[in-house]
PQR file with spaces between the fields and no chain letter, atoms N, CA, C, O and H, PARSE charges and radii, in Angstrom:
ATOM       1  N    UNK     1      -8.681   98.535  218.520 -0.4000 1.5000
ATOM       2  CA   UNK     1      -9.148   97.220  218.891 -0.0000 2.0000
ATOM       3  C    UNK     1      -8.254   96.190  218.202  0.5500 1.7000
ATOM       4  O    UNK     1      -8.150   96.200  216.976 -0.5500 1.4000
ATOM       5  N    UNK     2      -7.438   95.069  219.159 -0.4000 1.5000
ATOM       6  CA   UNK     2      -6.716   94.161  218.056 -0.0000 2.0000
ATOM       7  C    UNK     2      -7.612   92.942  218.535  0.5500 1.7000
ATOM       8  O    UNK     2      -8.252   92.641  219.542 -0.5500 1.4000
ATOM       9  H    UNK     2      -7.523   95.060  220.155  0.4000 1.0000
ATOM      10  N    UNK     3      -7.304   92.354  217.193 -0.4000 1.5000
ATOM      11  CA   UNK     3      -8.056   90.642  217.096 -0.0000 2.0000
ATOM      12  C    UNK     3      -6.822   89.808  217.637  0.5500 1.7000
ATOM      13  O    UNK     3      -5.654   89.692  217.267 -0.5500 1.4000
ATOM      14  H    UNK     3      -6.784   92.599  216.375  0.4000 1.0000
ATOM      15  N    UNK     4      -7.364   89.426  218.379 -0.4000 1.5000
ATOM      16  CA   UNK     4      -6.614   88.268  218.930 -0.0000 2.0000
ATOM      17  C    UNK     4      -6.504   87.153  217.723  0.5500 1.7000
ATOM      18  O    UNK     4      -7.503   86.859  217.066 -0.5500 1.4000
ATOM      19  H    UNK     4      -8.313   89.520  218.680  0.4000 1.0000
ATOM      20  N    UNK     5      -5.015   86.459  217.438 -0.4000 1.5000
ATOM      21  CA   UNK     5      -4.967   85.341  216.630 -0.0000 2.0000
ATOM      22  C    UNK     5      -4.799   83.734  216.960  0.5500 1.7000
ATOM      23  O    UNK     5      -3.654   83.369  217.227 -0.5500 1.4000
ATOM      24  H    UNK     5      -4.204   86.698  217.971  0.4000 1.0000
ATOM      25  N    UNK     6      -5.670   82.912  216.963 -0.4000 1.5000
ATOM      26  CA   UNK     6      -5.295   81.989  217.631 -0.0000 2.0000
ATOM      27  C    UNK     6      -4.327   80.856  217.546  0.5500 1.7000
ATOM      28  O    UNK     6      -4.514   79.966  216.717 -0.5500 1.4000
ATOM      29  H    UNK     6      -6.600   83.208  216.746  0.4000 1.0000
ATOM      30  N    UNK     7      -3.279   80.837  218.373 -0.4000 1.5000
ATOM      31  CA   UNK     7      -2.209   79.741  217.943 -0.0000 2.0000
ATOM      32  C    UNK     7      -2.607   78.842  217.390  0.5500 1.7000
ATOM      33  O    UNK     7      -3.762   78.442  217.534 -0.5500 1.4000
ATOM      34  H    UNK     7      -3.128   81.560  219.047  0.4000 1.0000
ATOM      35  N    UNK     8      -1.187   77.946  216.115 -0.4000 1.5000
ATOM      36  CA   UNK     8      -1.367   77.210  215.736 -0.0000 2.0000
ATOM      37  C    UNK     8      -1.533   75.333  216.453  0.5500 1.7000
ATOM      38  O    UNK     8      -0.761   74.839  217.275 -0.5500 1.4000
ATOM      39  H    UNK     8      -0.248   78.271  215.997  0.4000 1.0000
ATOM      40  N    UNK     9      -2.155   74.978  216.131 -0.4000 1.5000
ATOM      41  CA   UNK     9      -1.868   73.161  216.818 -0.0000 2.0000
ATOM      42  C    UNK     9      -0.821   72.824  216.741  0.5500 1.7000
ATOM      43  O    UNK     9      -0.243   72.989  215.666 -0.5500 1.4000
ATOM      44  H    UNK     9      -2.782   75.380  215.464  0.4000 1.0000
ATOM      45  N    UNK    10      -0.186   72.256  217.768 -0.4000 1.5000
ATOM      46  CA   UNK    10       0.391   71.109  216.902 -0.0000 2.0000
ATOM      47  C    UNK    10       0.330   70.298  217.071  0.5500 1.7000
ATOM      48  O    UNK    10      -0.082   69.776  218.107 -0.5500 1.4000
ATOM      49  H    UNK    10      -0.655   72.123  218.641  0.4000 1.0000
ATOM      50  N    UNK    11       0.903   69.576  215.670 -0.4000 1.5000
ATOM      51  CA   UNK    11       0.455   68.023  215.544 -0.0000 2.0000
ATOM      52  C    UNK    11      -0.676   68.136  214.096  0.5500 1.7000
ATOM      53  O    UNK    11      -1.164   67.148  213.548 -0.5500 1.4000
ATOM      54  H    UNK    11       1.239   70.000  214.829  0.4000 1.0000
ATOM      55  N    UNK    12      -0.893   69.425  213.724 -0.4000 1.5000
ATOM      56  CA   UNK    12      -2.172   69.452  212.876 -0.0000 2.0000
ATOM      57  C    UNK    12      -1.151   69.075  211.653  0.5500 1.7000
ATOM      58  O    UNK    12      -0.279   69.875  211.313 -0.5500 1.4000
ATOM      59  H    UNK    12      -0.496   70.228  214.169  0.4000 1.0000
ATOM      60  N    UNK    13      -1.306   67.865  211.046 -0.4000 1.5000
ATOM      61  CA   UNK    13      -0.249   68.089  209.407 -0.0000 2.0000
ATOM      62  C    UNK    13      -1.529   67.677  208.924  0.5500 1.7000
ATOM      63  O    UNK    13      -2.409   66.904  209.303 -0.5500 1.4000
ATOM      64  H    UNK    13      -2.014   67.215  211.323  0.4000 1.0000
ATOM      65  N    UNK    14      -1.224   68.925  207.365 -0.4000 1.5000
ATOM      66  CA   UNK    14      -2.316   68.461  206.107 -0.0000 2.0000
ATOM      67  C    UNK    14      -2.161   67.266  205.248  0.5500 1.7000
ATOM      68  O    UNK    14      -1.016   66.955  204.919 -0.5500 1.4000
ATOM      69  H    UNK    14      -0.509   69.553  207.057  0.4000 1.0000
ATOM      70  N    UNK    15      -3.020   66.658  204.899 -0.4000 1.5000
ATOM      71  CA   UNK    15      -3.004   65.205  204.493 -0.0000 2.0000
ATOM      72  C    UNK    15      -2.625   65.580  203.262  0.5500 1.7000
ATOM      73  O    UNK    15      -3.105   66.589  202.746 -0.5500 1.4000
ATOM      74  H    UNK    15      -3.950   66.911  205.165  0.4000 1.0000
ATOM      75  N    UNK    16      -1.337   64.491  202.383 -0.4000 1.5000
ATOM      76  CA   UNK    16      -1.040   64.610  201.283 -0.0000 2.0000
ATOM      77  C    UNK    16      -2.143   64.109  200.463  0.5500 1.7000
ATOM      78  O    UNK    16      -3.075   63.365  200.769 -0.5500 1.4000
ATOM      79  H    UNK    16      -0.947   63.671  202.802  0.4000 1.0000
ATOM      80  N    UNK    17      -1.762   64.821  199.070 -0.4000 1.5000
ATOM      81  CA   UNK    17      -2.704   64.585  198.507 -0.0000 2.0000
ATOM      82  C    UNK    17      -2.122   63.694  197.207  0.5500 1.7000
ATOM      83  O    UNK    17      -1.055   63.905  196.631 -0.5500 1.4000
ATOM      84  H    UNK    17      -1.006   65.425  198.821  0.4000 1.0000
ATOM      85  N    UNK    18      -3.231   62.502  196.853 -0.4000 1.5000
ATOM      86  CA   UNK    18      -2.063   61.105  196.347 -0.0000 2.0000
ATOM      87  C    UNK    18      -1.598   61.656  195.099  0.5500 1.7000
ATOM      88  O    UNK    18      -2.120   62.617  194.534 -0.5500 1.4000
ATOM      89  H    UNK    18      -4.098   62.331  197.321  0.4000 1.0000
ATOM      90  N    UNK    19      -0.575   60.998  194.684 -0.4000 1.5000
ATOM      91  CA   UNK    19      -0.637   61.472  193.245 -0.0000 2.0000
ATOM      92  C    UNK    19      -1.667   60.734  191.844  0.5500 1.7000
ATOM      93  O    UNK    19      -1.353   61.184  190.742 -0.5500 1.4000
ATOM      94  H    UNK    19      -0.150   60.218  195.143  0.4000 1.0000
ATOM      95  N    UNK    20      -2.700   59.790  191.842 -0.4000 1.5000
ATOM      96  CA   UNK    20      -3.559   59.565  191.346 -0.0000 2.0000
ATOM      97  C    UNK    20      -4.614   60.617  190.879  0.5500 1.7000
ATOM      98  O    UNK    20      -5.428   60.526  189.960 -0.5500 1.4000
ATOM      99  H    UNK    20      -2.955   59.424  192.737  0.4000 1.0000
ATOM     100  N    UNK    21      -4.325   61.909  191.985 -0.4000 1.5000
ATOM     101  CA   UNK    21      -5.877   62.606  191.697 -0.0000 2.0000
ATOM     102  C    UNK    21      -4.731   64.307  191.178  0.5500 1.7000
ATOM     103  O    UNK    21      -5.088   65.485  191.157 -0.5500 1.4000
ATOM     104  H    UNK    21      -3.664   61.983  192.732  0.4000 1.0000
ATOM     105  N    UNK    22      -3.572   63.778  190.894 -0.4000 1.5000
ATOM     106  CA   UNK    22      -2.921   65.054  190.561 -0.0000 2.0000
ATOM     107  C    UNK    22      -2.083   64.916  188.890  0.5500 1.7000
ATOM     108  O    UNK    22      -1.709   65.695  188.013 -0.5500 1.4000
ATOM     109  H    UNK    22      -3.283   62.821  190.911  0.4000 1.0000
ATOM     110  N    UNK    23      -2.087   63.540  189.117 -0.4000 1.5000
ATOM     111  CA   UNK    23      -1.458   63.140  187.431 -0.0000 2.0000
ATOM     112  C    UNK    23      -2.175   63.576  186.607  0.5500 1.7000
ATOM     113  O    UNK    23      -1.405   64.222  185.896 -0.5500 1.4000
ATOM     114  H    UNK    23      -2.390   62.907  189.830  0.4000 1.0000
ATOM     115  N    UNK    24      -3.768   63.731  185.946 -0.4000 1.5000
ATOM     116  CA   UNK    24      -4.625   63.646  185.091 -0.0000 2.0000
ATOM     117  C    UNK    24      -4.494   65.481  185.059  0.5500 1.7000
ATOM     118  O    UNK    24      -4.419   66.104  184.000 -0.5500 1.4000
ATOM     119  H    UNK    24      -4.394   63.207  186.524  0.4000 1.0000
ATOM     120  N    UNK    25      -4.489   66.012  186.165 -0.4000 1.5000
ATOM     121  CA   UNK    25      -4.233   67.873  185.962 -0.0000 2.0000
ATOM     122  C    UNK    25      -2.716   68.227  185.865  0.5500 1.7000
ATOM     123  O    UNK    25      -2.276   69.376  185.837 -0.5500 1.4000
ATOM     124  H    UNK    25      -4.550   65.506  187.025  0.4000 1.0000
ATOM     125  N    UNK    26      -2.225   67.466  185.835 -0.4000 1.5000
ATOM     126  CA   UNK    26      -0.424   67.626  185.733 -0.0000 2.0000
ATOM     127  C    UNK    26      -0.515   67.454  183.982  0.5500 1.7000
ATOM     128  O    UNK    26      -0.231   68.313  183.148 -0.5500 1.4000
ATOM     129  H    UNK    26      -2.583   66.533  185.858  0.4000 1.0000
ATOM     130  N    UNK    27      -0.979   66.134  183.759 -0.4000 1.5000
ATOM     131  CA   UNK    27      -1.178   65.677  182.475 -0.0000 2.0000
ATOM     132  C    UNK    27      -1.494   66.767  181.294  0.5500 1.7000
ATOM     133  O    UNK    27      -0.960   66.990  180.207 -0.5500 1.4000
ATOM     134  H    UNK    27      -1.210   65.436  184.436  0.4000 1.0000
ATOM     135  N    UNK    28      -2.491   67.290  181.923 -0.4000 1.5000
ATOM     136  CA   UNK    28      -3.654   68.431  181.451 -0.0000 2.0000
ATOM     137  C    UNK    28      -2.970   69.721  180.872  0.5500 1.7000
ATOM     138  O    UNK    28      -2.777   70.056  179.703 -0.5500 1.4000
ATOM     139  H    UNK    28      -2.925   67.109  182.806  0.4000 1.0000
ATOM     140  N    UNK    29      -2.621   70.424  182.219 -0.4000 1.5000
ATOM     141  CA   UNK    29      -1.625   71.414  181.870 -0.0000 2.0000
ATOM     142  C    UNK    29      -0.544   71.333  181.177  0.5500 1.7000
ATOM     143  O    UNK    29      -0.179   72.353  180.592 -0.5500 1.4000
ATOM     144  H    UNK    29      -2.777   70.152  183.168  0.4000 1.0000
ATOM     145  N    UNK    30       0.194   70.191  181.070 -0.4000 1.5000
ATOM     146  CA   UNK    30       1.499   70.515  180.344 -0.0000 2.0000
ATOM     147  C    UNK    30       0.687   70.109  178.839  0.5500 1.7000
ATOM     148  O    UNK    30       0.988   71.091  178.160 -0.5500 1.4000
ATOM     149  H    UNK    30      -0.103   69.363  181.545  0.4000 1.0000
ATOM     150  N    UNK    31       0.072   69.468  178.196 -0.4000 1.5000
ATOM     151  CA   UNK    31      -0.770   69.686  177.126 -0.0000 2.0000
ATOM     152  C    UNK    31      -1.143   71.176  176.494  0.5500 1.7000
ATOM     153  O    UNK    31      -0.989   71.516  175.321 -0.5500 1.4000
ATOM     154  H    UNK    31      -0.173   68.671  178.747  0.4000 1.0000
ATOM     155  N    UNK    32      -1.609   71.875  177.448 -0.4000 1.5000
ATOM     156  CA   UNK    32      -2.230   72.957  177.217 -0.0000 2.0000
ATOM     157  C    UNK    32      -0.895   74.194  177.615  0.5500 1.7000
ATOM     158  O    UNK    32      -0.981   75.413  177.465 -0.5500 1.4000
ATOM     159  H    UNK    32      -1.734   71.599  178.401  0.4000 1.0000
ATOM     160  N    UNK    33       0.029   73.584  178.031 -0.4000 1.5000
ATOM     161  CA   UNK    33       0.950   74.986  177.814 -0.0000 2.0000
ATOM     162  C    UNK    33       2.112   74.198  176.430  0.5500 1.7000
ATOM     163  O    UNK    33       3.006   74.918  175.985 -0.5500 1.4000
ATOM     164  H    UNK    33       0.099   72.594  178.153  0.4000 1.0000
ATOM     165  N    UNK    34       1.975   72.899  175.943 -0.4000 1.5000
ATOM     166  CA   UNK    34       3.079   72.663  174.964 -0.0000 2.0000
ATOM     167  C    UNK    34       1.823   73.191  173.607  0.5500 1.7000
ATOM     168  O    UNK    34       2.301   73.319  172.480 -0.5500 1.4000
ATOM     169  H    UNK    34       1.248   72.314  176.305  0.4000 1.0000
ATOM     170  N    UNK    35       0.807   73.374  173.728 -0.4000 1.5000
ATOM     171  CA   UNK    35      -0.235   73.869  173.014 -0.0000 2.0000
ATOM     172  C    UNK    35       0.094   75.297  172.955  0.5500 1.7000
ATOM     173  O    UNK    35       0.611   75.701  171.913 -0.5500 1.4000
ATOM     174  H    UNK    35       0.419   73.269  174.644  0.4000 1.0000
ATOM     175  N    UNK    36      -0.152   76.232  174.035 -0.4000 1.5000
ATOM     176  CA   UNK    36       0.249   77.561  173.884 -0.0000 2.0000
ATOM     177  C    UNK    36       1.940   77.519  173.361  0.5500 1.7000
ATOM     178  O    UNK    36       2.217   77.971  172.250 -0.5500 1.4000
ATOM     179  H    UNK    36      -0.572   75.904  174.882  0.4000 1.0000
ATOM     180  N    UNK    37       2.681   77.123  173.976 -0.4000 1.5000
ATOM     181  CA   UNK    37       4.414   77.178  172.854 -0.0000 2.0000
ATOM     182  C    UNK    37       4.267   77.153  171.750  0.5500 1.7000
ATOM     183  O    UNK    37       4.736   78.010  171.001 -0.5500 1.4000
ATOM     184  H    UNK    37       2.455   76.756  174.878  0.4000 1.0000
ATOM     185  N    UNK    38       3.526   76.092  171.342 -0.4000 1.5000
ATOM     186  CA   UNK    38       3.169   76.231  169.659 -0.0000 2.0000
ATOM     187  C    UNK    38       2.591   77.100  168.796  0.5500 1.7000
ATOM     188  O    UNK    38       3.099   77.330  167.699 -0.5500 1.4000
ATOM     189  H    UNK    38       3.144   75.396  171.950  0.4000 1.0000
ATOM     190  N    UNK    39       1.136   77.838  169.332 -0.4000 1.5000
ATOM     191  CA   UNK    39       0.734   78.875  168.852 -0.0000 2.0000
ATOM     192  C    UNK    39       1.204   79.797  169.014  0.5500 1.7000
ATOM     193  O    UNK    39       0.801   80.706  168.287 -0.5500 1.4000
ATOM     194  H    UNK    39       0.723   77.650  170.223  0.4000 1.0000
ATOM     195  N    UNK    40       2.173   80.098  169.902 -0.4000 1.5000
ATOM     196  CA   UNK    40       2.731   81.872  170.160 -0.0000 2.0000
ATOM     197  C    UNK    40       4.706   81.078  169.755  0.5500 1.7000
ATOM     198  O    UNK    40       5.495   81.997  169.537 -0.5500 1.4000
ATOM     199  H    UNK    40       2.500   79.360  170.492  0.4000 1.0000
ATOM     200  N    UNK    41       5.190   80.018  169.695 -0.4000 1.5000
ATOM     201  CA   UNK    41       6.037   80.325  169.474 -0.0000 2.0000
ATOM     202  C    UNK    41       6.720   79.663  168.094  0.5500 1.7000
ATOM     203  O    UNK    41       7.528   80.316  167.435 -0.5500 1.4000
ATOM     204  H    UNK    41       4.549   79.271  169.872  0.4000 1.0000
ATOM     205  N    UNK    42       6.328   78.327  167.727 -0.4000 1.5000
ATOM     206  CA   UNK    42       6.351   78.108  166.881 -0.0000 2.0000
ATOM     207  C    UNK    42       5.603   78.236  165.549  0.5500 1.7000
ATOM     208  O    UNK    42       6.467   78.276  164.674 -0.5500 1.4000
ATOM     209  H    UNK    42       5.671   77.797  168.263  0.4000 1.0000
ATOM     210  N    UNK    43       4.571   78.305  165.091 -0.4000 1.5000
ATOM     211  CA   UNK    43       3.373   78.963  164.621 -0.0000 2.0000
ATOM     212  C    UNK    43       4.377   79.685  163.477  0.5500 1.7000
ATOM     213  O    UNK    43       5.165   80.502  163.954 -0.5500 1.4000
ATOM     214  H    UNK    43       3.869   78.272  165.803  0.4000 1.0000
ATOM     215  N    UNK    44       4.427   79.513  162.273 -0.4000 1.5000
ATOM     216  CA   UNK    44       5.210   80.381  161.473 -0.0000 2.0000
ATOM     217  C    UNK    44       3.689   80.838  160.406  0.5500 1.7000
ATOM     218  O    UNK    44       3.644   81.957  159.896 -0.5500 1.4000
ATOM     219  H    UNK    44       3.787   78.849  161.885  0.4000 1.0000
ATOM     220  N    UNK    45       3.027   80.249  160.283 -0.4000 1.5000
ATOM     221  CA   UNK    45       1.611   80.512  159.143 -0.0000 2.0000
ATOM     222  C    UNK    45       2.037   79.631  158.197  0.5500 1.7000
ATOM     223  O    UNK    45       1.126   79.274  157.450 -0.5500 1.4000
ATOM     224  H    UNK    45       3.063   79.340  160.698  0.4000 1.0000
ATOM     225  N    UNK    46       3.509   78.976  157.882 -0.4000 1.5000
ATOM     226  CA   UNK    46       3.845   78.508  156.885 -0.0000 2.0000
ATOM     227  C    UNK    46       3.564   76.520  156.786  0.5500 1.7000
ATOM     228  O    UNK    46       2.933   75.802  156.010 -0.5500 1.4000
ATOM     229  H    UNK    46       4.248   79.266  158.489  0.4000 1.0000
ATOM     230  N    UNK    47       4.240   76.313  157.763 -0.4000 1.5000
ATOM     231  CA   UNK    47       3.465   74.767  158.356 -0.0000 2.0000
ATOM     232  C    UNK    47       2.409   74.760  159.267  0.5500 1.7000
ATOM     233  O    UNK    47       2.349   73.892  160.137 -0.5500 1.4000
ATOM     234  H    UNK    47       4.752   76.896  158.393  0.4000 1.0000
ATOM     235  N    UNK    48       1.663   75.540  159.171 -0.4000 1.5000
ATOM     236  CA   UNK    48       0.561   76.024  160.135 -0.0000 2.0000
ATOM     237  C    UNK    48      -0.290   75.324  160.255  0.5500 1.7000
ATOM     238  O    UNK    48      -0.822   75.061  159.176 -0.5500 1.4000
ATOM     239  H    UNK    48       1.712   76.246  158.464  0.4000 1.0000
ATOM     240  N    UNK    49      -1.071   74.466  161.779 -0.4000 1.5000
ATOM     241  CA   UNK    49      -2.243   73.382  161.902 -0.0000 2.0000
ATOM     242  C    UNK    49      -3.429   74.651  161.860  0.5500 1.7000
ATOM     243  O    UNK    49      -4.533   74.140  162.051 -0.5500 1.4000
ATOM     244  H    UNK    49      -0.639   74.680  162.655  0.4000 1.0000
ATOM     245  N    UNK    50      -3.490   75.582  161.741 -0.4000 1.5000
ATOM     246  CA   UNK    50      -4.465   76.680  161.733 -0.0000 2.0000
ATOM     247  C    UNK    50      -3.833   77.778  159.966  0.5500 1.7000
ATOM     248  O    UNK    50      -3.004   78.657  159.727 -0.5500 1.4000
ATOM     249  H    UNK    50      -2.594   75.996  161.586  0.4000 1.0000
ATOM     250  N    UNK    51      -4.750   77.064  159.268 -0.4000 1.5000
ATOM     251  CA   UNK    51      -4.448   78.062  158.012 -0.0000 2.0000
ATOM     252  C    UNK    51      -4.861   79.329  158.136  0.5500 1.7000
ATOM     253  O    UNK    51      -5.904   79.718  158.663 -0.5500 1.4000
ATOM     254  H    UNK    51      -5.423   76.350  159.462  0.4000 1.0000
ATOM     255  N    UNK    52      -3.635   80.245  157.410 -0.4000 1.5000
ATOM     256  CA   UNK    52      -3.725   81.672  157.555 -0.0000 2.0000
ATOM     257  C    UNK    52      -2.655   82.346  158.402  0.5500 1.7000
ATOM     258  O    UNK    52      -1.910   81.780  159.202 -0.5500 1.4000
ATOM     259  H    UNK    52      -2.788   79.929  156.982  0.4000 1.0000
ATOM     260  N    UNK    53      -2.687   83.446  158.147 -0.4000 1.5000
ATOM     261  CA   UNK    53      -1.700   84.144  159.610 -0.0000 2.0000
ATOM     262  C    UNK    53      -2.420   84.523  160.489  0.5500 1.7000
ATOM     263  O    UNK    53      -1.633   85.149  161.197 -0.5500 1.4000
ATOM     264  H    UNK    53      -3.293   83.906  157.496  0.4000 1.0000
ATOM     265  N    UNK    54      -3.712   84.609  161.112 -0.4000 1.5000
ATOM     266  CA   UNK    54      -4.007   84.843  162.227 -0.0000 2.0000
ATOM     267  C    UNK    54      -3.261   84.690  163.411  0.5500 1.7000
ATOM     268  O    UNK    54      -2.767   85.726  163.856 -0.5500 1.4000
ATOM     269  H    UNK    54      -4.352   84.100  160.537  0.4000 1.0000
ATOM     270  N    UNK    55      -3.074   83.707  163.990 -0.4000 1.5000
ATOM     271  CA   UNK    55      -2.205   83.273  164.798 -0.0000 2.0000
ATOM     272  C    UNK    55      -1.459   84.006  164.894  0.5500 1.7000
ATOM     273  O    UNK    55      -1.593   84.753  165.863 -0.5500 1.4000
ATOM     274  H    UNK    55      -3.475   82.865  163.628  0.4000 1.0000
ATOM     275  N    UNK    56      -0.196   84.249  163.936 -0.4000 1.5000
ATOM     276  CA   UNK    56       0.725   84.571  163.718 -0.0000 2.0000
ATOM     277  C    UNK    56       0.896   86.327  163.933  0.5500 1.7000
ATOM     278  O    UNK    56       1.910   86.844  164.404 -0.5500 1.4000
ATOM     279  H    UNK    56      -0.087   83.642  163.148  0.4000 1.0000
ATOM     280  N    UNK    57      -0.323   87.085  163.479 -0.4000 1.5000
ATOM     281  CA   UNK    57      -0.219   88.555  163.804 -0.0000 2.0000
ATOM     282  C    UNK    57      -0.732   88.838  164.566  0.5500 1.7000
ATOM     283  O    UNK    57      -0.897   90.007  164.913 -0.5500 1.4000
ATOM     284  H    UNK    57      -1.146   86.665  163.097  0.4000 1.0000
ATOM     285  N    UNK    58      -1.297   87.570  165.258 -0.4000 1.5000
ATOM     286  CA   UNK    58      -2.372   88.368  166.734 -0.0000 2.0000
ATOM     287  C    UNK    58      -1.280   88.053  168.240  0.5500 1.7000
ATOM     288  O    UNK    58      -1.340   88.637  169.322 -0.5500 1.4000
ATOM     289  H    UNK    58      -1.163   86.620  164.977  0.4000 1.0000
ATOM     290  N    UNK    59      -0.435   87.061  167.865 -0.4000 1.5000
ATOM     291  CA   UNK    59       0.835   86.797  168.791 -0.0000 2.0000
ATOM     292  C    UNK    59       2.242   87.445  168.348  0.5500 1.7000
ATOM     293  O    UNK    59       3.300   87.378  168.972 -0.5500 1.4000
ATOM     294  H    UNK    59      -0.386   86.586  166.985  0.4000 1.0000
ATOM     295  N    UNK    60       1.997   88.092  167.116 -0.4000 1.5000
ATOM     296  CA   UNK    60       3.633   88.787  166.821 -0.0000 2.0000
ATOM     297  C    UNK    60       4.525   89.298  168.051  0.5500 1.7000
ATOM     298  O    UNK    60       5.503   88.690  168.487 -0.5500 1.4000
ATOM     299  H    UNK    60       1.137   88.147  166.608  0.4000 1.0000
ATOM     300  N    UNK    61       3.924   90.769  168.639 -0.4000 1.5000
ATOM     301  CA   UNK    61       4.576   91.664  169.835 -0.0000 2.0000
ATOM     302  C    UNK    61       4.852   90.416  170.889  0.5500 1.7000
ATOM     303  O    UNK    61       6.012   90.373  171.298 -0.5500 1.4000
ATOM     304  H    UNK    61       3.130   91.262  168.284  0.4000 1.0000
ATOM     305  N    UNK    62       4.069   89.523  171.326 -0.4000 1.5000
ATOM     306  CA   UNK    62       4.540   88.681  172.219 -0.0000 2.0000
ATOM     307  C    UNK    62       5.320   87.603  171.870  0.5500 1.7000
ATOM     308  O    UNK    62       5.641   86.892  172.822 -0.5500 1.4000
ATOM     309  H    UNK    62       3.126   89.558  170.994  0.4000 1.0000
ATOM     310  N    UNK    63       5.672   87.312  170.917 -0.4000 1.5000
ATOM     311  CA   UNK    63       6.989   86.510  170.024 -0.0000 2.0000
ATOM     312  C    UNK    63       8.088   87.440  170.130  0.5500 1.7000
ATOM     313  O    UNK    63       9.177   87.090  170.585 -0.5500 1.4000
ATOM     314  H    UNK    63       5.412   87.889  170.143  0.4000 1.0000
ATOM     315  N    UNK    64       7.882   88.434  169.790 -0.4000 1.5000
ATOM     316  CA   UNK    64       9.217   89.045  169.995 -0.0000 2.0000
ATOM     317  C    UNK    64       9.475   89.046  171.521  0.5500 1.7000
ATOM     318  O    UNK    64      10.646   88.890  171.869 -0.5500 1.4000
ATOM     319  H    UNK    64       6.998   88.718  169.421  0.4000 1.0000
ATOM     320  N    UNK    65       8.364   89.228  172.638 -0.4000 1.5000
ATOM     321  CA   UNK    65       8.489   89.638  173.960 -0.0000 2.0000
ATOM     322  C    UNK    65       9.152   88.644  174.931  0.5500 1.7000
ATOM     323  O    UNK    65       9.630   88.818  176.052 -0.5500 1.4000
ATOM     324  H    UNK    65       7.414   89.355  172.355  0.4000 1.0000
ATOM     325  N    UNK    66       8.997   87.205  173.914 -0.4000 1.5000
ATOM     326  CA   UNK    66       9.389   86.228  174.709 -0.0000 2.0000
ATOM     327  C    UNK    66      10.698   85.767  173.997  0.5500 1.7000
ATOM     328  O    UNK    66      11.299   85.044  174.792 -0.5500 1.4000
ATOM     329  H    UNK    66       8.609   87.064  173.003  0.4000 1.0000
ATOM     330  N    UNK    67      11.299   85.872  172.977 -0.4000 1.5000
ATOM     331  CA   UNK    67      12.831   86.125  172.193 -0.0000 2.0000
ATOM     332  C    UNK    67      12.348   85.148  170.680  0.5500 1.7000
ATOM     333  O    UNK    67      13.095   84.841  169.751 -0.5500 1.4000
ATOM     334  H    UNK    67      10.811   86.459  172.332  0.4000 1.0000
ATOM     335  N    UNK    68      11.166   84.886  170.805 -0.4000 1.5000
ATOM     336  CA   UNK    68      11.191   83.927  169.410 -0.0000 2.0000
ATOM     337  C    UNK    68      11.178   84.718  168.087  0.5500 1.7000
ATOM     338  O    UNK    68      10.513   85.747  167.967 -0.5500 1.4000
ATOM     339  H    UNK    68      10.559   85.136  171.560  0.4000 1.0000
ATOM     340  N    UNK    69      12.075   84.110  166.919 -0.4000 1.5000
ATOM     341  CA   UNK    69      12.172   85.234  166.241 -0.0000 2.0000
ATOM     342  C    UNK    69      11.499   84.402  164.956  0.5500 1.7000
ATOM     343  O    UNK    69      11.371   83.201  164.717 -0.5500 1.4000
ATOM     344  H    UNK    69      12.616   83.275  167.017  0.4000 1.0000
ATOM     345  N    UNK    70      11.112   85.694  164.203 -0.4000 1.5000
ATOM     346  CA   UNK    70       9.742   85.231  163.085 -0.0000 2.0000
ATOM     347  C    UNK    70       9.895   86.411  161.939  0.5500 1.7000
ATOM     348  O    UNK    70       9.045   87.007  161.279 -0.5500 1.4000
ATOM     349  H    UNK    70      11.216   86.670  164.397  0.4000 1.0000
ATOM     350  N    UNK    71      11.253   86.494  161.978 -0.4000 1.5000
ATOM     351  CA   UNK    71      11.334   87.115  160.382 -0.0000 2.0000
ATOM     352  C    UNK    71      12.151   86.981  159.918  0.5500 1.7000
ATOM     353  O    UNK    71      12.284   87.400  158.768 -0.5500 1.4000
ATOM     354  H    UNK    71      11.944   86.010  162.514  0.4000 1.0000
């Protein structure tokens, strides 16, 4: 049995979407990944905003995985 697929329109274009409602999650994310760089790549335990090495031995294998070097 095949399903029939039904052609596309045309003329159908998807409405852009403004950049007002995309800045504030653009904003967002690059926050939260210059946040992750820091904990997995800069993060030494030594100037550390999180005292201790936690950080630091729970991201080791993936410091090395990504070329940052920490010894």
């Amino acid at each position: 049995m095949t399903h029939a697929v039904p052609a596309p329109t045309t003329g159908a274009v998807p409405a852009p979407i403004p950049l007002r409602e995309i800045a504030p999650w653009a904003i967002f994310a690059g926050v939260v990944m210059l946040v992750l760089l820091y904990l997995v790549g800069i993060d030494q335990g030594v100037t550390s905003l999180v005292p201790g090495a936690m950080i630091h031995e729970f991201v080791h294998d993936g410091r090395h995985l990504l070329g940052f070097p920490c010894h």
